[in-house]
C-alpha positions as CSV (number, residue, x, y, z in Angstrom):
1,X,-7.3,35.7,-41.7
2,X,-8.9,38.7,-39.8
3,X,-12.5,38.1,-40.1
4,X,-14.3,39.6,-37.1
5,X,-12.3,42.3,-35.6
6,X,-11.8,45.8,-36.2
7,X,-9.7,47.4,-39.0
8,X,-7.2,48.7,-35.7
9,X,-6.5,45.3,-34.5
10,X,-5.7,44.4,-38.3
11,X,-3.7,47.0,-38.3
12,X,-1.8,46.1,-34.9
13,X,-1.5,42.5,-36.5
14,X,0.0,43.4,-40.0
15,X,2.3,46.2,-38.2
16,X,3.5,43.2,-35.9
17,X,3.5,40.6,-38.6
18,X,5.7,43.1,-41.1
19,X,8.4,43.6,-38.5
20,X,9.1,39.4,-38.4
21,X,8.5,38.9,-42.2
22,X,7.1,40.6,-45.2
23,X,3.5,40.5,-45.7
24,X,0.5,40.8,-47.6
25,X,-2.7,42.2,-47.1
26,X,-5.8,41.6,-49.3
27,X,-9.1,43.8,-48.5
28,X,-12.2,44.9,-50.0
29,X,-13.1,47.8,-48.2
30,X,-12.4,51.4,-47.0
31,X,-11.8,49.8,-43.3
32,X,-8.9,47.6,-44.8
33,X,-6.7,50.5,-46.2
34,X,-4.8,51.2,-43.4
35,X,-3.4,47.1,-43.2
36,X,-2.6,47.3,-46.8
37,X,-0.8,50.6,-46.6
38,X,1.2,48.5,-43.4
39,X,1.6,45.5,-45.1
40,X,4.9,44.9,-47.3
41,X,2.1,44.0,-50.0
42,X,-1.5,45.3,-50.0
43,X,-3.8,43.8,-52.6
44,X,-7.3,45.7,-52.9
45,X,-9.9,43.1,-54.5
46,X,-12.3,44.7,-57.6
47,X,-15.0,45.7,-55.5
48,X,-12.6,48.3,-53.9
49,X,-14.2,51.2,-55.1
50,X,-11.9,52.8,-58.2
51,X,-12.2,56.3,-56.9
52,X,-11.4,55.5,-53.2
53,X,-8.4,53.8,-54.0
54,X,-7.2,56.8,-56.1
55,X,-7.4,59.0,-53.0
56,X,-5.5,56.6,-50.5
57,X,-3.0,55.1,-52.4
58,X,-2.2,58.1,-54.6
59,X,1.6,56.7,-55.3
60,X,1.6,53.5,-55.2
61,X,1.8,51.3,-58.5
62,X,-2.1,49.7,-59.7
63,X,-1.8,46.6,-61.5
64,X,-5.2,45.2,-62.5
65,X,-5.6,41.6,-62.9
66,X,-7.5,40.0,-65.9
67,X,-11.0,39.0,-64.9
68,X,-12.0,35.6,-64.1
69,X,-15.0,33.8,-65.7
């Protein structure tokens, strides 16, 4: 959990965290894309903005979870 700190600390943690075990990362903002991109996994929650998601993660694979009532 890395409520309360800035997105470069996340980033420092994942990095550190990735090189002992694979990861996963699971944001909902433009601050959080660099610790997905470092994680092994990064997961980007709906209200990820569509078109900003596009631009960062051009090659990676979207799958798109059924909604939940």
């Amino acid at each position: 959990m890395c409520n309360g700190i800035f997105f470069e600390e996340k980033v420092e943690i994942v990095r550190a965290e990735t090189k002992l075990n694979p990861t996963l990362f699971v944001g909902d903002g433009i601050n959080d894309a660099p610790s997905m991109l470092a994680a092994s996994v990064g997961v980007a929650l709906p209200s990820f903005q569509p078109a900003i998601r596009e631009r960062l993660f051009p090659h990676r694979r979207a799958i798109k979870a059924p909604d939940v009532p």
